[in-house]
PDB file with one MODEL, atoms N, CA, C and O in Angstrom:
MODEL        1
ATOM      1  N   UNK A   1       0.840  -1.168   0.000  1.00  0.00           N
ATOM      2  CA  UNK A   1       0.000   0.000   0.000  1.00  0.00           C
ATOM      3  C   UNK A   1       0.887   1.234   0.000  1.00  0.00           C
ATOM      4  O   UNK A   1       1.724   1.405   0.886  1.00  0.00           O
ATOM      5  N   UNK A   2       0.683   2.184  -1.100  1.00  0.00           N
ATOM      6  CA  UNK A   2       1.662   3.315  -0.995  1.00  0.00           C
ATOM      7  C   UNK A   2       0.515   4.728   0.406  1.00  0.00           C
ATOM      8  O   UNK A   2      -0.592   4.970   0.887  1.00  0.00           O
ATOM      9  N   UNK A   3       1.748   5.094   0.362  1.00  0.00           N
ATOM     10  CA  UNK A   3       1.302   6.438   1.403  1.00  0.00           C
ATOM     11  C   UNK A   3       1.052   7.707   0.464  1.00  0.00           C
ATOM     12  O   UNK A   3       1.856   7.946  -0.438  1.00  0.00           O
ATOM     13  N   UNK A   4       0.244   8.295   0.618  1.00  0.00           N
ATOM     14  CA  UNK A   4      -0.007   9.312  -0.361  1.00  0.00           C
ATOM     15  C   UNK A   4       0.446  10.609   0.119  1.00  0.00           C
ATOM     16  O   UNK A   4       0.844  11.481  -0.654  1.00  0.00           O
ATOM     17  N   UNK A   5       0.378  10.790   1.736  1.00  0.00           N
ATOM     18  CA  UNK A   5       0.920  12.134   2.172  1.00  0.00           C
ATOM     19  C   UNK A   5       1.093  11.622   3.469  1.00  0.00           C
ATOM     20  O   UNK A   5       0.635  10.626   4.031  1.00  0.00           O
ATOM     21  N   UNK A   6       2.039  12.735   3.907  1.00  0.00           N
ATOM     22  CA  UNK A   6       2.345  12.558   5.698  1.00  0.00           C
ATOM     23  C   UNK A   6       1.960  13.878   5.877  1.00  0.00           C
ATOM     24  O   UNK A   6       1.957  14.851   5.124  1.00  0.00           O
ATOM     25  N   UNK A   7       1.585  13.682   7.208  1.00  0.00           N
ATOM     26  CA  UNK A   7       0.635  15.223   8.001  1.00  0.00           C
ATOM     27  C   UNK A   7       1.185  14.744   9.753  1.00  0.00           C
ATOM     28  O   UNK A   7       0.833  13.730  10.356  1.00  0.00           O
ATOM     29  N   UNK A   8       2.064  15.763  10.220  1.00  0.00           N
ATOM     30  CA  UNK A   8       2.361  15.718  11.620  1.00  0.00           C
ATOM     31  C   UNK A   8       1.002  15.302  12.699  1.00  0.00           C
ATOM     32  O   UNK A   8      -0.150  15.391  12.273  1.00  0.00           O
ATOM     33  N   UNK A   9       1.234  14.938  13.834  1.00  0.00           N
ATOM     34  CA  UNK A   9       0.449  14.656  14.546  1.00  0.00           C
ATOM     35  C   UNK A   9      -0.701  16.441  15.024  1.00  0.00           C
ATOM     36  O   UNK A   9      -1.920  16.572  15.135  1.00  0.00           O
ATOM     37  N   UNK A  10       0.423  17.450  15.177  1.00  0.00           N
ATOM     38  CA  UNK A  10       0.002  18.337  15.529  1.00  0.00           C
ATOM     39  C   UNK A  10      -1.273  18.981  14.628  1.00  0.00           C
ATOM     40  O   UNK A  10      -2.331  19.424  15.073  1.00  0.00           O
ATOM     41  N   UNK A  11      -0.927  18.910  13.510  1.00  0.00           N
ATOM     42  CA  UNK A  11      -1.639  19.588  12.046  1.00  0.00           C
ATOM     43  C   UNK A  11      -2.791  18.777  11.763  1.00  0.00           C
ATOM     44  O   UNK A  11      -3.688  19.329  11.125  1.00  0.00           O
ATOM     45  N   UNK A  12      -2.985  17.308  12.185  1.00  0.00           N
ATOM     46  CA  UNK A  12      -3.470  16.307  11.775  1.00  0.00           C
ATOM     47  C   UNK A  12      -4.801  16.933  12.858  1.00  0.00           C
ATOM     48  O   UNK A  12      -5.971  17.111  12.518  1.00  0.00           O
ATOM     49  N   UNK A  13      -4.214  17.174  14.180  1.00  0.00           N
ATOM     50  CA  UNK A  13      -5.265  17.584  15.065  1.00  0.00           C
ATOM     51  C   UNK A  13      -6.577  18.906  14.905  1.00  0.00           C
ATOM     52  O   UNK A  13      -7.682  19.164  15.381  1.00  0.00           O
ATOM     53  N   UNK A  14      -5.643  19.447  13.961  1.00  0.00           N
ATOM     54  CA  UNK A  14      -6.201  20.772  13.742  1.00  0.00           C
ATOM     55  C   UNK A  14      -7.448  20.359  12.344  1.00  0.00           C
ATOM     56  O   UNK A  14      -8.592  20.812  12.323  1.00  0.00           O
ATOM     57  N   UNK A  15      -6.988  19.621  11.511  1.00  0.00           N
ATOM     58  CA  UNK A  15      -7.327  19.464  10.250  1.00  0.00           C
ATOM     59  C   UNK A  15      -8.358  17.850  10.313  1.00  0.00           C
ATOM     60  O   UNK A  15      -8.492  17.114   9.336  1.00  0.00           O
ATOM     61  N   UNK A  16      -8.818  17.658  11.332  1.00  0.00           N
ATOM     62  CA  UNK A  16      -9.442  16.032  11.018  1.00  0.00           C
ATOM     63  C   UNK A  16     -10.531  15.936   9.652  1.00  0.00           C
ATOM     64  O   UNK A  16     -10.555  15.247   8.632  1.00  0.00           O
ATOM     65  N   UNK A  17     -11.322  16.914  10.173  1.00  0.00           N
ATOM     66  CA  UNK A  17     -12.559  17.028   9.469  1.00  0.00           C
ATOM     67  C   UNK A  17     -12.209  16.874   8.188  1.00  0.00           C
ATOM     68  O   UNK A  17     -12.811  16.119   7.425  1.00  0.00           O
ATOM     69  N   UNK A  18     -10.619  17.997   7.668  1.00  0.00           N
ATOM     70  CA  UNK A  18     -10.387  17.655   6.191  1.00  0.00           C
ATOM     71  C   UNK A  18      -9.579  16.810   5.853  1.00  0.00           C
ATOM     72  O   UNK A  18      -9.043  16.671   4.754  1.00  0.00           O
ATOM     73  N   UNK A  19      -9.430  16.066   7.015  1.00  0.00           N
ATOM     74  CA  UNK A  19      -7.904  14.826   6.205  1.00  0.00           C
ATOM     75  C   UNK A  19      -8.809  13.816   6.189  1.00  0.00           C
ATOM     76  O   UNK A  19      -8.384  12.928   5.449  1.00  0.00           O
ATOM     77  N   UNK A  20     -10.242  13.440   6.836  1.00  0.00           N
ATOM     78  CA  UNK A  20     -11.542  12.757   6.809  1.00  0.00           C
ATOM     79  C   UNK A  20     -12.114  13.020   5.300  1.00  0.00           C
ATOM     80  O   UNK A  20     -12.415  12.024   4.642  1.00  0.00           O
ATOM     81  N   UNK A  21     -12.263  14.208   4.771  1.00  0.00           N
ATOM     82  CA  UNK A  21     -12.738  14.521   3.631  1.00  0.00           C
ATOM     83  C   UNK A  21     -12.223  13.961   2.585  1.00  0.00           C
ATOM     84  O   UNK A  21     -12.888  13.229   1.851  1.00  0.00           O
ATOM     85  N   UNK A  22     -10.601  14.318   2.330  1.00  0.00           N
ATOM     86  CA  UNK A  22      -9.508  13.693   1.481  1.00  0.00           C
ATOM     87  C   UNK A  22      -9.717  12.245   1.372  1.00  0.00           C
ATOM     88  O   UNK A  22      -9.868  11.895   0.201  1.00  0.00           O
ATOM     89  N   UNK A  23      -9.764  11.422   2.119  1.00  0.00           N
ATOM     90  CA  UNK A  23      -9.619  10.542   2.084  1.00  0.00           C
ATOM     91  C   UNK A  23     -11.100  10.049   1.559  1.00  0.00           C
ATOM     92  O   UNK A  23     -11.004   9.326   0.567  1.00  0.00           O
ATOM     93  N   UNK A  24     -11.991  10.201   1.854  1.00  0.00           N
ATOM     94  CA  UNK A  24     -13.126   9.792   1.279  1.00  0.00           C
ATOM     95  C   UNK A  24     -13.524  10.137   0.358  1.00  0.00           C
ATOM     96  O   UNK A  24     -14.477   9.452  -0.014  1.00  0.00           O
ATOM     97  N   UNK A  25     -13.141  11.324  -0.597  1.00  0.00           N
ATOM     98  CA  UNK A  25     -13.222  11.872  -1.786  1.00  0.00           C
ATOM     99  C   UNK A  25     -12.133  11.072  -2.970  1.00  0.00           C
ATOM    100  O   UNK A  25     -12.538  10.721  -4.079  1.00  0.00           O
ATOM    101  N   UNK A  26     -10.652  10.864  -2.475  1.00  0.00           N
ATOM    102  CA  UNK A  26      -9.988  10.772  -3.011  1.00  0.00           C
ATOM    103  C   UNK A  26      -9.002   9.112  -3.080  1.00  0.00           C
ATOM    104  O   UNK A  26      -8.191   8.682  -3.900  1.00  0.00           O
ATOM    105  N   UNK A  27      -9.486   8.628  -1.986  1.00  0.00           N
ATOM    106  CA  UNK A  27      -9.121   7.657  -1.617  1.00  0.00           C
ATOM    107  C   UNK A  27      -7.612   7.211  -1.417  1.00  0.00           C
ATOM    108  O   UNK A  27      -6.936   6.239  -1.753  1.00  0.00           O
ATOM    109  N   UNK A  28      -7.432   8.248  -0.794  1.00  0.00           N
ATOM    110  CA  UNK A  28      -5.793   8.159  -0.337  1.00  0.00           C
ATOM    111  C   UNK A  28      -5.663   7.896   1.135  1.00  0.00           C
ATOM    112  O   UNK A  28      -6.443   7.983   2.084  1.00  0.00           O
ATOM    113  N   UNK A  29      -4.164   7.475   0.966  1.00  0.00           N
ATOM    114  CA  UNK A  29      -3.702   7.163   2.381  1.00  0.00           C
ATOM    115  C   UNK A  29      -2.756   8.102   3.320  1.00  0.00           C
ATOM    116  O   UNK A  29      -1.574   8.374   3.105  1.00  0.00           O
ATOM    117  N   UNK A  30      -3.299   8.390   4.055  1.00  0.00           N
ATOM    118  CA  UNK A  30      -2.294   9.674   5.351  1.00  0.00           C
ATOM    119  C   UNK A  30      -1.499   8.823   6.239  1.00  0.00           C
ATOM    120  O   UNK A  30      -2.065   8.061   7.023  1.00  0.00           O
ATOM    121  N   UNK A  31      -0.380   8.894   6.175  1.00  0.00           N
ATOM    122  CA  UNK A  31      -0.087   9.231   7.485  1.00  0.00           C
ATOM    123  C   UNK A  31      -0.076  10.054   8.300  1.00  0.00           C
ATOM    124  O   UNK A  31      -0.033  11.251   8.014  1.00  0.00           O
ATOM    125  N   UNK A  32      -0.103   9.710   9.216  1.00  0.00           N
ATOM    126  CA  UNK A  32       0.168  10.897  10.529  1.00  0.00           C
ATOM    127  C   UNK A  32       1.402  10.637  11.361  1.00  0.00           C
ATOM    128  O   UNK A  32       1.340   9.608  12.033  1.00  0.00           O
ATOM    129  N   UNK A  33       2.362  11.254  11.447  1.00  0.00           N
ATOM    130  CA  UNK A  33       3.323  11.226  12.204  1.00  0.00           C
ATOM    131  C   UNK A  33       3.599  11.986  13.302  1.00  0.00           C
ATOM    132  O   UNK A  33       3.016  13.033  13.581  1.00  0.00           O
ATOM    133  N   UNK A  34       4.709  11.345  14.098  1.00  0.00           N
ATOM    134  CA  UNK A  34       4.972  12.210  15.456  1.00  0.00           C
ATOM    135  C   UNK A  34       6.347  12.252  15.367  1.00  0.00           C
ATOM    136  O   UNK A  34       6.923  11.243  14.959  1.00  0.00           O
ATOM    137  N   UNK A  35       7.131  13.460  15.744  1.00  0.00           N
ATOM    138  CA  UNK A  35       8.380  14.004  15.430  1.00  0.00           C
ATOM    139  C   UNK A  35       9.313  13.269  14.524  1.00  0.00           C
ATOM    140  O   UNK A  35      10.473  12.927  14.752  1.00  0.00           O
ATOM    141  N   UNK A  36       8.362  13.035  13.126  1.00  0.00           N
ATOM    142  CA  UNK A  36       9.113  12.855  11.547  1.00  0.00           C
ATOM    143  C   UNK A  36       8.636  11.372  11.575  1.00  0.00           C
ATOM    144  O   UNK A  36       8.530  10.898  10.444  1.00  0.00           O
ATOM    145  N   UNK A  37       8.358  10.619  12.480  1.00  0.00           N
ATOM    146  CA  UNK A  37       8.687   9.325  12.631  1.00  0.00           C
ATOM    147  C   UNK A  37       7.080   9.073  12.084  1.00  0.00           C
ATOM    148  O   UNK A  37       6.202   9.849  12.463  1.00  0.00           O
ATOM    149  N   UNK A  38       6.808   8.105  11.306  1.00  0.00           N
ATOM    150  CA  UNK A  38       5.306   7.580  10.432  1.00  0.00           C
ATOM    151  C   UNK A  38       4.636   6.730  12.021  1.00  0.00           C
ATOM    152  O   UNK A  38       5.164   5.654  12.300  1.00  0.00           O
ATOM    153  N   UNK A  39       3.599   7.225  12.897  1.00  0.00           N
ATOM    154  CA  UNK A  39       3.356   6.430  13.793  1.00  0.00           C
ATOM    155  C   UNK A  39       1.676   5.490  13.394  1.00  0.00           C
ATOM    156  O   UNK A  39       1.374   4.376  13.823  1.00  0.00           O
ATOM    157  N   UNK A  40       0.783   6.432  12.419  1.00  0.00           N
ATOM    158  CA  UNK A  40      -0.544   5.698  12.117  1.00  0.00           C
ATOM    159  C   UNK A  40      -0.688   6.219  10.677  1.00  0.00           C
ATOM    160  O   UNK A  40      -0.050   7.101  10.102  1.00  0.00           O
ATOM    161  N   UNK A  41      -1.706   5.429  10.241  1.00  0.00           N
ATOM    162  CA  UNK A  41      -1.949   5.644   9.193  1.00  0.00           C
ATOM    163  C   UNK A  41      -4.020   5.792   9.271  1.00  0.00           C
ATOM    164  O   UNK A  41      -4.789   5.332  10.115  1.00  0.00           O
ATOM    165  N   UNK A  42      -4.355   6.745   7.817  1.00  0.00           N
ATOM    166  CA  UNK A  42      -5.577   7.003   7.901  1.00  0.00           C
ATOM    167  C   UNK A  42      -5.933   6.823   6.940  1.00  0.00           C
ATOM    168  O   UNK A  42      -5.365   7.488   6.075  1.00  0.00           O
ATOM    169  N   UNK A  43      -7.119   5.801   6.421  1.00  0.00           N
ATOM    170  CA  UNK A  43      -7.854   6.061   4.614  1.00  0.00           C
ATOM    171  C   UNK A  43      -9.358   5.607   5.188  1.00  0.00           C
ATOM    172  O   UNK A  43      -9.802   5.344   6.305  1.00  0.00           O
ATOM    173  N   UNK A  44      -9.799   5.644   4.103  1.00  0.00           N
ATOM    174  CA  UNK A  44     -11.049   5.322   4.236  1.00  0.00           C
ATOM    175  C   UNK A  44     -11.720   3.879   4.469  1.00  0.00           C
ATOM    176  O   UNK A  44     -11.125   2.892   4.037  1.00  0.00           O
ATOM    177  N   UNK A  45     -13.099   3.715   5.226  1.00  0.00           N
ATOM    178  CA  UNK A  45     -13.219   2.372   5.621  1.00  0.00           C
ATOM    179  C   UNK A  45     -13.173   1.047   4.764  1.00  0.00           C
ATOM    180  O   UNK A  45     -12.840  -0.104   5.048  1.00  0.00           O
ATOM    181  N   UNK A  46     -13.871   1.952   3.014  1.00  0.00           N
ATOM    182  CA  UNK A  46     -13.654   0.931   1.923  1.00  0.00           C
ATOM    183  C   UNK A  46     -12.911   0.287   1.786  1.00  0.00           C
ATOM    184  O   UNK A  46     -12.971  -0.941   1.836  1.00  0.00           O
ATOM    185  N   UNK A  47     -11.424   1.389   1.438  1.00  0.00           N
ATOM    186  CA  UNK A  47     -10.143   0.992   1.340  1.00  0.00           C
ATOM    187  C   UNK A  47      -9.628  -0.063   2.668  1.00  0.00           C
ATOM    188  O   UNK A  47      -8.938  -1.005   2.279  1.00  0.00           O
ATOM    189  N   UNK A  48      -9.830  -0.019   3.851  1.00  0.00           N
ATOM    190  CA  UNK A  48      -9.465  -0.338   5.057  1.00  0.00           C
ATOM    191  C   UNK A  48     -10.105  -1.951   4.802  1.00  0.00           C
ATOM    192  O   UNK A  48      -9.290  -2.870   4.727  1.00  0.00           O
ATOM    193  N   UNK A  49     -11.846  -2.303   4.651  1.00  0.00           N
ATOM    194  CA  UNK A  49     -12.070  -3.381   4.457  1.00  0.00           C
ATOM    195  C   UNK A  49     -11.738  -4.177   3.154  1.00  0.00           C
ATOM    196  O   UNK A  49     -11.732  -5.399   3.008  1.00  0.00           O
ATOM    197  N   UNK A  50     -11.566  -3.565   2.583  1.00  0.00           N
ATOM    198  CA  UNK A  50     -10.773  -4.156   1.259  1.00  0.00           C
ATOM    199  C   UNK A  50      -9.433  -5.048   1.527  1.00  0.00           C
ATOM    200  O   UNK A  50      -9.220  -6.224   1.230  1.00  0.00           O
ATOM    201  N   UNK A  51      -8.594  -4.089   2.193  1.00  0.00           N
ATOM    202  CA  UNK A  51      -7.389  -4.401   2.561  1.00  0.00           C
ATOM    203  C   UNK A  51      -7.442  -5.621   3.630  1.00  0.00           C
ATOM    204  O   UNK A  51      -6.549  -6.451   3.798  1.00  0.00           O
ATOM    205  N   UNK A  52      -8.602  -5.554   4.272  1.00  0.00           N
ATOM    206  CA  UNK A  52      -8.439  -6.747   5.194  1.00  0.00           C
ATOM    207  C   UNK A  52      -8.646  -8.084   4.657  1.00  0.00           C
ATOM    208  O   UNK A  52      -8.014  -9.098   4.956  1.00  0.00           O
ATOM    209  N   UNK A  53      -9.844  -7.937   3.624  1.00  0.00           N
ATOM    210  CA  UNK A  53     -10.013  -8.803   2.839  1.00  0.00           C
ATOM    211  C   UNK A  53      -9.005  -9.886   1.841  1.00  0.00           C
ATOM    212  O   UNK A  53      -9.029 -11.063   1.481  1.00  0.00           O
ATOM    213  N   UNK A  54      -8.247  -8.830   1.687  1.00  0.00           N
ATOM    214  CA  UNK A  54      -6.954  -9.182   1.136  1.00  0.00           C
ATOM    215  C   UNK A  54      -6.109 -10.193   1.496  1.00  0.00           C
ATOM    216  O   UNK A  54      -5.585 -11.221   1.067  1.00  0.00           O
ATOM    217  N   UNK A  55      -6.218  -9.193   2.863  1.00  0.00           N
ATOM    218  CA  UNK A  55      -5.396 -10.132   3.958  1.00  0.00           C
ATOM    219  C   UNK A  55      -5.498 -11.406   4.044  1.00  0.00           C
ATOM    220  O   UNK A  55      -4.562 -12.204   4.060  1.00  0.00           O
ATOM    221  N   UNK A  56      -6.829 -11.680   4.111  1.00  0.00           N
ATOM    222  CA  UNK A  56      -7.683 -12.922   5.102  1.00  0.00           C
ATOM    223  C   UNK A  56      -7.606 -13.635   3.972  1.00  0.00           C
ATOM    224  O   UNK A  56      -7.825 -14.799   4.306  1.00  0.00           O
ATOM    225  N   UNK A  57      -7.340 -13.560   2.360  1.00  0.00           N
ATOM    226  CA  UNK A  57      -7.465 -14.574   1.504  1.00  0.00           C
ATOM    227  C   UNK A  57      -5.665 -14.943   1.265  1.00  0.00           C
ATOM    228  O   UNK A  57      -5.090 -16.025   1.146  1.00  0.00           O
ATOM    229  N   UNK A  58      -5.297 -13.937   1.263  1.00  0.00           N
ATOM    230  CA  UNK A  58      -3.667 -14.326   0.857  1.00  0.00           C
ATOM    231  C   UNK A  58      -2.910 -15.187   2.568  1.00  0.00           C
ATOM    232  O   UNK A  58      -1.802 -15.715   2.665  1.00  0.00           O
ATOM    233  N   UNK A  59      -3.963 -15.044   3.667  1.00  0.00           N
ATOM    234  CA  UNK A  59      -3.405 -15.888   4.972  1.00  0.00           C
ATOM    235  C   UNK A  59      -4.562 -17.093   4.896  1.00  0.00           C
ATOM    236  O   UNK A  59      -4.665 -17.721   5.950  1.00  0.00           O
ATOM    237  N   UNK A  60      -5.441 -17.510   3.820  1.00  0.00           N
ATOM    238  CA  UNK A  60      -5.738 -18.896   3.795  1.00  0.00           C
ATOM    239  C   UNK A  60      -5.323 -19.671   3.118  1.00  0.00           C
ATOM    240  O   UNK A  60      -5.672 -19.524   1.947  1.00  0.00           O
ATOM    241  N   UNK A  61      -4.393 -20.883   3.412  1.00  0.00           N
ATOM    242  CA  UNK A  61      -3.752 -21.567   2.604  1.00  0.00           C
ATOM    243  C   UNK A  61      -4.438 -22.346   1.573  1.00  0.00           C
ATOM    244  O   UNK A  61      -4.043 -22.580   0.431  1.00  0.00           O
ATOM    245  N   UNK A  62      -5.935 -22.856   2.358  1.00  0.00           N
ATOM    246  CA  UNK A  62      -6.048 -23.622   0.941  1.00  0.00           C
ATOM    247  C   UNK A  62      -6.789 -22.909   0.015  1.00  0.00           C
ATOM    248  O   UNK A  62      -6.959 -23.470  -1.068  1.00  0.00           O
ATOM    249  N   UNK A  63      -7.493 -21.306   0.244  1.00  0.00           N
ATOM    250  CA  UNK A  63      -7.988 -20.807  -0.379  1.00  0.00           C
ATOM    251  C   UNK A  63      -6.728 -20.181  -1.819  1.00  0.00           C
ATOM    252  O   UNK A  63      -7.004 -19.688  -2.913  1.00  0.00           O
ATOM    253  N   UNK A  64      -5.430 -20.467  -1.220  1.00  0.00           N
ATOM    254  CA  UNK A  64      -4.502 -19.544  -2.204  1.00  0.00           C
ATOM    255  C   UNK A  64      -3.838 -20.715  -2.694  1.00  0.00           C
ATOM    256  O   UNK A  64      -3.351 -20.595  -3.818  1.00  0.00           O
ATOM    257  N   UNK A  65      -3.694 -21.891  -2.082  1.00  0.00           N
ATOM    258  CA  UNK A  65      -3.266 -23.195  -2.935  1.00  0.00           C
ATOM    259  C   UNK A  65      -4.564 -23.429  -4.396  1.00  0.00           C
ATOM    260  O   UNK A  65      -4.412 -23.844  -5.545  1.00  0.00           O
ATOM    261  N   UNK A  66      -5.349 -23.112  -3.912  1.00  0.00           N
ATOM    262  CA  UNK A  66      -7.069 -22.870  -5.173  1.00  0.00           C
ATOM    263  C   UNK A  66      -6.785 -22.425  -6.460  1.00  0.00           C
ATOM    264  O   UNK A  66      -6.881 -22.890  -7.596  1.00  0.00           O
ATOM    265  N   UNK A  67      -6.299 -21.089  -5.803  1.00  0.00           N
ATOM    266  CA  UNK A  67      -5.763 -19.962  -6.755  1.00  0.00           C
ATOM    267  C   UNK A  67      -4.561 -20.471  -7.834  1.00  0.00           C
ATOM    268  O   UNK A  67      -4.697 -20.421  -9.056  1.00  0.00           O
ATOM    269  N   UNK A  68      -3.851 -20.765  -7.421  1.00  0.00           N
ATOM    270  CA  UNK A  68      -2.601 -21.177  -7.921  1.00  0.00           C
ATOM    271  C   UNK A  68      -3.036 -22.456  -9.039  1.00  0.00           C
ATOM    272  O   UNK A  68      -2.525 -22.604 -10.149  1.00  0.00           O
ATOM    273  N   UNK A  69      -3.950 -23.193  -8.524  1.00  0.00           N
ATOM    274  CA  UNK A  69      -3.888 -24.177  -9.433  1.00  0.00           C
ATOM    275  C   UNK A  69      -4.959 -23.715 -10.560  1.00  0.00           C
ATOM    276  O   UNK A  69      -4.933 -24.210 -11.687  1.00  0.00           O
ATOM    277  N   UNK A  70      -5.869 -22.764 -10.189  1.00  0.00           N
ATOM    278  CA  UNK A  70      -6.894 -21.945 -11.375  1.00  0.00           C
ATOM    279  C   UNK A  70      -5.600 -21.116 -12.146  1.00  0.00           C
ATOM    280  O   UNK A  70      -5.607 -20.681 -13.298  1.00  0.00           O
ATOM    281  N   UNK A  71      -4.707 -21.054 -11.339  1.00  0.00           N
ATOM    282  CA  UNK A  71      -3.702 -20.024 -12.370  1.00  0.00           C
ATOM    283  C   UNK A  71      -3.367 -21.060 -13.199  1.00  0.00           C
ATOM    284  O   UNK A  71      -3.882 -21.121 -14.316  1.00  0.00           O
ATOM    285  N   UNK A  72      -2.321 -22.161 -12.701  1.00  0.00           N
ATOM    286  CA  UNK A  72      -1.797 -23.242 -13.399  1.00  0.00           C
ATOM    287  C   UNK A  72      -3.205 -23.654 -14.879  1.00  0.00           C
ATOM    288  O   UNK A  72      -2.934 -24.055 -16.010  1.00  0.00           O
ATOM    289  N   UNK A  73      -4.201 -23.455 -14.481  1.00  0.00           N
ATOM    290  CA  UNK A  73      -5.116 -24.315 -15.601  1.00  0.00           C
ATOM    291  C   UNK A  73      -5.384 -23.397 -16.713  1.00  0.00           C
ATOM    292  O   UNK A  73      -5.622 -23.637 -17.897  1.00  0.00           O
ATOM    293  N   UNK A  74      -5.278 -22.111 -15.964  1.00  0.00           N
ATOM    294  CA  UNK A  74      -5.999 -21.628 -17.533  1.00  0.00           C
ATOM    295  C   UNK A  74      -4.270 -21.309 -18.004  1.00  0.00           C
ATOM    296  O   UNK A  74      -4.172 -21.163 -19.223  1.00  0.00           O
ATOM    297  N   UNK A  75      -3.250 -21.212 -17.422  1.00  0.00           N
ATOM    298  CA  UNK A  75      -2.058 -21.191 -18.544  1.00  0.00           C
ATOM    299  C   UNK A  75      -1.538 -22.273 -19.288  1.00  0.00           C
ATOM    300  O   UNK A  75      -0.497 -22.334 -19.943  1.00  0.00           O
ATOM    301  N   UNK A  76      -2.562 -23.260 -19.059  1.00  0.00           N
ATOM    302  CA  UNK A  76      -2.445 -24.752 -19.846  1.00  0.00           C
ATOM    303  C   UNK A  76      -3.383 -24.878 -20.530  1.00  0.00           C
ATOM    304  O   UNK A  76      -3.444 -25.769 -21.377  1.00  0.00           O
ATOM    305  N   UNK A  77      -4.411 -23.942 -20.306  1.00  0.00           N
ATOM    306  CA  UNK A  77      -5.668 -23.961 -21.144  1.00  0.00           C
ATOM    307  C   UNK A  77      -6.655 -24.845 -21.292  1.00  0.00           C
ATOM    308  O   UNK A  77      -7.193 -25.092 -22.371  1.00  0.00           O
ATOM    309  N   UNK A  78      -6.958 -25.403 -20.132  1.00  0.00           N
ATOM    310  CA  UNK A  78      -7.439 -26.056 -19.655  1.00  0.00           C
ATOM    311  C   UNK A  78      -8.977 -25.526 -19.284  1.00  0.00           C
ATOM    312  O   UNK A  78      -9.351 -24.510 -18.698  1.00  0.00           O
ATOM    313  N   UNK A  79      -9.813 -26.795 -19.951  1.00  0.00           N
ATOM    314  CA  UNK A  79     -11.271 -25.840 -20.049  1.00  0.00           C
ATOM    315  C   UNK A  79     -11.905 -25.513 -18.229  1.00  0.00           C
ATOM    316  O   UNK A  79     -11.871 -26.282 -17.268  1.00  0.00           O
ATOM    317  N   UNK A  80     -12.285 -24.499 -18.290  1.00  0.00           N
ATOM    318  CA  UNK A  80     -12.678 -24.134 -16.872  1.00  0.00           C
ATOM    319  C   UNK A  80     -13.990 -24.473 -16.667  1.00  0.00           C
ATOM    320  O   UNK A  80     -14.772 -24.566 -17.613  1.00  0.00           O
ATOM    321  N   UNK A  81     -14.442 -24.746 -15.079  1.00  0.00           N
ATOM    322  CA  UNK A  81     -15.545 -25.280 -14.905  1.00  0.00           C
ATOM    323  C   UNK A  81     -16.158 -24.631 -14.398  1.00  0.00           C
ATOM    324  O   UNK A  81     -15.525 -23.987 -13.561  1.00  0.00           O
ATOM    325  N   UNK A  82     -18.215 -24.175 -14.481  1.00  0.00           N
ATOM    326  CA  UNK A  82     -19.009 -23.570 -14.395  1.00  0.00           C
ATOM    327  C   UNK A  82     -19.695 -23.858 -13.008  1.00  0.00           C
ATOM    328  O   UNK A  82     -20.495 -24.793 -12.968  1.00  0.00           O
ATOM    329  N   UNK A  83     -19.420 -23.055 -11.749  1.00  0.00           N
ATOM    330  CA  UNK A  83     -20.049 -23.505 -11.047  1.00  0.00           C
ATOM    331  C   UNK A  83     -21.420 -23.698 -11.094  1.00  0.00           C
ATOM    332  O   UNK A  83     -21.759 -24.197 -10.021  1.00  0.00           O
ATOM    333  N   UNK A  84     -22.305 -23.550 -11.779  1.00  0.00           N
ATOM    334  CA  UNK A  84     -23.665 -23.434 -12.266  1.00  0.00           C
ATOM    335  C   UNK A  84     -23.744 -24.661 -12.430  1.00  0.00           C
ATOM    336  O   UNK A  84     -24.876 -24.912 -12.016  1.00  0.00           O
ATOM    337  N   UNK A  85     -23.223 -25.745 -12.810  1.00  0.00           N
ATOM    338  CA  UNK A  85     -23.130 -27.227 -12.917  1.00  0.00           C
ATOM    339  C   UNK A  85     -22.886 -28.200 -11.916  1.00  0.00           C
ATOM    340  O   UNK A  85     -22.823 -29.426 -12.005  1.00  0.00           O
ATOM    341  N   UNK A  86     -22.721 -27.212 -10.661  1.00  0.00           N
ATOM    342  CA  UNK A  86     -22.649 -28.450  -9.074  1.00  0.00           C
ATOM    343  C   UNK A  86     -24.088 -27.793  -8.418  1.00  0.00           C
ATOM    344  O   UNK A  86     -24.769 -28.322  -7.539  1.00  0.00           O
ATOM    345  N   UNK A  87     -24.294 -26.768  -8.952  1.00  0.00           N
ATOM    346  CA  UNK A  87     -25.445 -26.226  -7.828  1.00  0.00           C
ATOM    347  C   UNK A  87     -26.900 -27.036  -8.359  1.00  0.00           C
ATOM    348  O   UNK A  87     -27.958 -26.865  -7.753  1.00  0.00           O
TER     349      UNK A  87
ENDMDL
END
């Protein structure tokens, strides 16, 4: 995930309402730091559950062992199957 801007802790305090705005308009990511050092980060909840989502599939093994072998098939070209045909 790239960082789109850093905003001090102090400035960050002053400015919520619009670093709240930014981010939901624009869908970027803030940090907020405390003396230079990156301590949190801020985006929007989309972006935030997205990202978790992410997470939770690339930390299930057999959901990403799945993946890998749907990769392996269609670069063998291998006809793909319709789930519409188990249901």
């Amino acid at each position: 995930m790239q960082i789109d801007s850093y905003i001090p802790v102090t400035k960050a305090k002053t400015m919520l309402l619009d670093v709240i705005r930014t981010i939901n308009d624009s869908e970027d990511t803030i940090a907020i730091t405390k003396n230079g050092i990156p301590t949190a980060v801020i985006m929007s909840m989309e972006r935030y559950e997205t990202m978790r989502e992410t997470m939770a599939i690339l930390g299930d093994k057999d959901m990403m062992e799945q993946i890998r072998r749907s990769g392996n098939e269609l670069k063998e070209n291998r006809k793909l199957v319709d789930l519409e045909d188990f249901l």
